[in-house]
N, C-alpha and C positions, 0 to 999 in steps of 0.2 A: 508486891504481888502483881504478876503480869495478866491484865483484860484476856481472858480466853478467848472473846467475841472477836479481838481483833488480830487479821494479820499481821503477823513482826515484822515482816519486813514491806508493811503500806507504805505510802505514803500519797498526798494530794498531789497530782502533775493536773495545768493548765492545759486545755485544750489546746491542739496547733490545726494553724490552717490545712486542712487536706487528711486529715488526721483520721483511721476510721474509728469511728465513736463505737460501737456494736456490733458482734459477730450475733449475725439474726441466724444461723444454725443451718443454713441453707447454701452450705460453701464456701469455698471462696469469697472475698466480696471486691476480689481485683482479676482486670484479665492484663497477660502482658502484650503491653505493643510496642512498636520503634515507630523513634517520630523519624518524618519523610527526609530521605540523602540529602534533600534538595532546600530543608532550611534555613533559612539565613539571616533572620531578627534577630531578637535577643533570647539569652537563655531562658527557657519554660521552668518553672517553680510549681511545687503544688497548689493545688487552687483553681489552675486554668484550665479552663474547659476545653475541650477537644471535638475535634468530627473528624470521619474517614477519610483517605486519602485515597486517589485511584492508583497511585503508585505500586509498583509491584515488590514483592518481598515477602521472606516465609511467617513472618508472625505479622499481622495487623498492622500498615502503616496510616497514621495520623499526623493530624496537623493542628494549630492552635483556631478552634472557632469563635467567631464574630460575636457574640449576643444581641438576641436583635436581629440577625442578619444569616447566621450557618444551624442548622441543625446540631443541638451538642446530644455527642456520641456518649461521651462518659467524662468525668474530671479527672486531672491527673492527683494520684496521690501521694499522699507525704509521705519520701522516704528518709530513713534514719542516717545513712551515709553519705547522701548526694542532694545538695539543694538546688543544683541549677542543671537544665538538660539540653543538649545540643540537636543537630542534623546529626541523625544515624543510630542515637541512644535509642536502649530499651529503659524503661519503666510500667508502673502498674497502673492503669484508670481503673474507674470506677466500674461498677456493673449493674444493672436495673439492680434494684432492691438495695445496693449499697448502705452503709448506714455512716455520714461524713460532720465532721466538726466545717464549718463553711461562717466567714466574715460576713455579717449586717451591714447594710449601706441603708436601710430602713429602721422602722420600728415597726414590727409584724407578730402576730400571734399566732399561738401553736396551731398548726392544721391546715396553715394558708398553703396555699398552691405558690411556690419559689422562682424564680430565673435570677438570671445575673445582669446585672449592668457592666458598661463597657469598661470599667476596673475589675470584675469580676467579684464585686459584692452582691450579697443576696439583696432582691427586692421581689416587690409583687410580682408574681409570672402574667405573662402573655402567649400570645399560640407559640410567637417565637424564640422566646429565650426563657421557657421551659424547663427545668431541673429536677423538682420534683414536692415531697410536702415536708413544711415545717414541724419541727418533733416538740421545740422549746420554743418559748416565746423569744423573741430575738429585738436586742438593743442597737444602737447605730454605734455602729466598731466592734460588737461582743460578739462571741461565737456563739453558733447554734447548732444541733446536728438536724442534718437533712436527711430523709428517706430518698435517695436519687431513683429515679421514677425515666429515667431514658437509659439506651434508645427507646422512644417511641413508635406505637405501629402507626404508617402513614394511614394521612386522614383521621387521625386523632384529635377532637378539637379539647383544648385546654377554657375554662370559662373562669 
């Protein structure tokens, strides 16, 4: 006899970095942008945080930000067919309220205020490298989902 309770075709899937965890009901929870003509590192993966560019072009261009150091716009997030992103690609970031599966570089509890460190693991925030609140309590390597809480409005202070 088949559990009525449960979906037939469930199953458990692990979190993936960049990953969005919750549709909060309120949209979208990606906007699409292209990263800038003009980049030349290495290929962007989800996970990385992002800030604006002043470059010109019809949808949003972006660049990879500092933590710590640039204002993050929004994260980029996990897509299903393309793991690495060049100069010129479009993909989707993140957007205030987002709701994201994000890697621990700490041990943090639910509700703390997030940023990322310069590997782009979650740790305690600061004014700088600011992301947004913690939903789960978060392990060092384990996935958590974040409330992404940027852009922020200037003159916002983070405590």
């Amino acid at each position: 006899m088949t559990d009525a309770r449960l979906e037939l075709n469930s199953f458990t899937m692990s979190p993936i970095l960049g990953q969005v965890a919750m549709d909060t009901g309120a949209g979208s929870p990606a906007l699409t942008v292209q990263l800038k003509s003009t980049y030349v590192s290495t290929a962007l993966a989800a996970g990385t945080p992002l800030k604006l560019d002043t470059s010109t072009g019809v949808l949003p261009q972006v660049d990879v930000a500092t933590p710590g150091t640039d204002t993050i716009f929004g994260i980029l997030l996990f897509d299903q067919k393309i793991n690495a992103f060049a100069a010129g690609d479009v993909f989707q970031s993140s957007e205030f309220g987002s709701i994201l599966y994000l890697k621990s570089g700490q041990v943090l509890s639910r509700g703390a205020s997030v940023g990322l460190d310069p590997t782009y693991n979650l740790k305690a925030a600061n004014n700088k490298n600011y992301i947004g609140i913690l939903l789960d309590n978060a392990t060092v390597g384990g996935y958590a989902r974040v409330q992404i809480q940027v852009p922020i409005s200037a003159g916002t202070s983070i405590s």
